[in-house]
KEKE-3310 file (N, C-alpha, C; in steps of 0.2 Angstrom, whole numbers, plus 5000, padded with zeros to 4 digits):
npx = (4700:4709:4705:4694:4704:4711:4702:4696:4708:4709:4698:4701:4711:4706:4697:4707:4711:4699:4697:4709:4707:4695:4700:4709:4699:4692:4703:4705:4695:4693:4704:4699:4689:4695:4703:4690:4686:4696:4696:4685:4687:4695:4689:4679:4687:4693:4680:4678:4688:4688:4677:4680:4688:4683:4673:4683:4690:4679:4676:4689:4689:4675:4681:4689:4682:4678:4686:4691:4680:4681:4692:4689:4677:4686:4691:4704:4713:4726:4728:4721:4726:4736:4734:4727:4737:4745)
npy = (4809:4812:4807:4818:4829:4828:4829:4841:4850:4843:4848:4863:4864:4861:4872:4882:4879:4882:4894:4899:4896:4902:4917:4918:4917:4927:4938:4935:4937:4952:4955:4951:4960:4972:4972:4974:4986:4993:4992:4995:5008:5015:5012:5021:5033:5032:5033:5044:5054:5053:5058:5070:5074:5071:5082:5091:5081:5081:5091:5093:5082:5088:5099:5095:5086:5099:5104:5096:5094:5105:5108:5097:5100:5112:5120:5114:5120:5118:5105:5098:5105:5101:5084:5086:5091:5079)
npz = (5590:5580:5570:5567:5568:5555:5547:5548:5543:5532:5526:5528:5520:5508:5506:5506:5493:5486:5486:5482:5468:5466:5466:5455:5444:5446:5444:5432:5426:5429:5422:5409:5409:5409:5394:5388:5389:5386:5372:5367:5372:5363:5351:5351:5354:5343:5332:5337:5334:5317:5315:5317:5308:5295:5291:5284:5278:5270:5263:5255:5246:5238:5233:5225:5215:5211:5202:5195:5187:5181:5173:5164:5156:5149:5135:5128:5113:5111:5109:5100:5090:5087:5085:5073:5064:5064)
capx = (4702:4715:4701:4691:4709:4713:4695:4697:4716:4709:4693:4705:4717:4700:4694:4710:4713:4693:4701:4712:4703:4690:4702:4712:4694:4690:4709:4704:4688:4698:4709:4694:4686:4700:4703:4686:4685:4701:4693:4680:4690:4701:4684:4675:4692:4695:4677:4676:4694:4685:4670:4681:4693:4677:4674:4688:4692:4673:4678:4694:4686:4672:4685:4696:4680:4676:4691:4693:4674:4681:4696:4685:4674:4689:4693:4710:4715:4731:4727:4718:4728:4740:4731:4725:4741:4748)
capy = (4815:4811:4810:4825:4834:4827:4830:4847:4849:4843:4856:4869:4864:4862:4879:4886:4878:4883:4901:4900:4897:4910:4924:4916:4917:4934:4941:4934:4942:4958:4958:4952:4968:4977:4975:4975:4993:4997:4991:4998:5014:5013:5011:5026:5038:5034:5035:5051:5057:5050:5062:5078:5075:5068:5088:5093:5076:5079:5098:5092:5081:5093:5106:5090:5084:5105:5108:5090:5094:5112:5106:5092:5104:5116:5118:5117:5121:5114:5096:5098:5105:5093:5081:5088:5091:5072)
capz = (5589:5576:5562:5568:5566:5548:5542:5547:5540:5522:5525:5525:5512:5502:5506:5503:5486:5482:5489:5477:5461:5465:5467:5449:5442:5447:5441:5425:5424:5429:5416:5403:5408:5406:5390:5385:5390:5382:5365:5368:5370:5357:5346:5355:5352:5335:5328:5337:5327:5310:5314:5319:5304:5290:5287:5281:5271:5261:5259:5249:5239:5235:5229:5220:5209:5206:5200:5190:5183:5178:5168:5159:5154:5150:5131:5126:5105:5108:5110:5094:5085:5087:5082:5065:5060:5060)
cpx = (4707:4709:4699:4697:4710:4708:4694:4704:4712:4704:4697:4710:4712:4699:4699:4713:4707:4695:4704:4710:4699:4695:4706:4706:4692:4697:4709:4701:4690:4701:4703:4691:4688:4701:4699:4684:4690:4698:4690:4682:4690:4696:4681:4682:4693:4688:4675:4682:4692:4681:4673:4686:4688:4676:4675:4689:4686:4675:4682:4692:4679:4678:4689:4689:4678:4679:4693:4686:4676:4686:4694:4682:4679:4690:4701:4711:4721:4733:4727:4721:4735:4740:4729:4732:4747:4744)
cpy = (4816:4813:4814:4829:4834:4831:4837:4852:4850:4848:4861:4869:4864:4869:4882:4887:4882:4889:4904:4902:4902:4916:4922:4920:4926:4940:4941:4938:4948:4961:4957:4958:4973:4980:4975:4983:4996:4996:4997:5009:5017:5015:5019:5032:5039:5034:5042:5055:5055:5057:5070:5079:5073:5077:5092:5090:5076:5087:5098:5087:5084:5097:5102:5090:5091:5107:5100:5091:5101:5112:5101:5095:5111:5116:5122:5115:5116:5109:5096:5099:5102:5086:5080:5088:5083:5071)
cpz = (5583:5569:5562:5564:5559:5544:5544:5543:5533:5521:5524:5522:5507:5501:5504:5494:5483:5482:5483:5469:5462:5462:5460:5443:5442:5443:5436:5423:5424:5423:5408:5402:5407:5398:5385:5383:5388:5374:5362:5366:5366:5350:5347:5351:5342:5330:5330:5333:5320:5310:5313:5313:5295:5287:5284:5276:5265:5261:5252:5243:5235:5230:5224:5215:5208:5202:5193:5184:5177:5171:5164:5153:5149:5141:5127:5118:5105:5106:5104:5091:5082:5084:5076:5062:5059:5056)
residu = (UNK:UNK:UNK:UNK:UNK:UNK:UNK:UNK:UNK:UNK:UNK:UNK:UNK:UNK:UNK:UNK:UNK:UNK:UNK:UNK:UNK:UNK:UNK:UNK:UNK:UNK:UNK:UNK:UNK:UNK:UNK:UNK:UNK:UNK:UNK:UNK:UNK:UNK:UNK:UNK:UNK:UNK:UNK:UNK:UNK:UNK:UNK:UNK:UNK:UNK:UNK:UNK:UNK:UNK:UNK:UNK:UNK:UNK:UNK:UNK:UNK:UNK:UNK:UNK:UNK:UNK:UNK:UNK:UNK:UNK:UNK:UNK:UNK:UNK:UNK:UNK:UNK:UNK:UNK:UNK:UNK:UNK:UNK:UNK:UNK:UNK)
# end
């Protein structure tokens, strides 16, 4: 009776250790999933604010190289004549 009792005793310190690791295991994976989906988020939010902020940022640089092509093209005397006269 004494063995039966033991060999059941370490059974259930066995199952409770196995018990243990699972539910360790699974807390892991929990948390792994957590902040998989916070990434994920994170990634999701900010390329959506990239998209909603992108047509504005290519309006300003349209209007910056119009405005940079326009004064290229722009003809100023005084430079020149600036120059002619050293």
């Amino acid at each position: 009776m004494t063995v039966t009792h033991s060999r059941f005793t370490q059974q259930a310190k066995d199952i409770n250790t196995n018990t243990a690791q699972i539910e360790v295991k699974i807390i892991l994976t929990k948390v792994k999933v957590w902040f998989q989906n916070r990434r994920t988020k994170y990634k999701r939010v900010k390329a959506e604010e990239d998209m909603t902020m992108a047509p504005s940022k290519n309006r300003s640089h349209v209007i910056r190289d119009q405005v940079t092509k326009k004064s290229d093209c722009r003809y100023d005397s005084s430079s020149e004549e600036s120059d002619i006269d050293v």
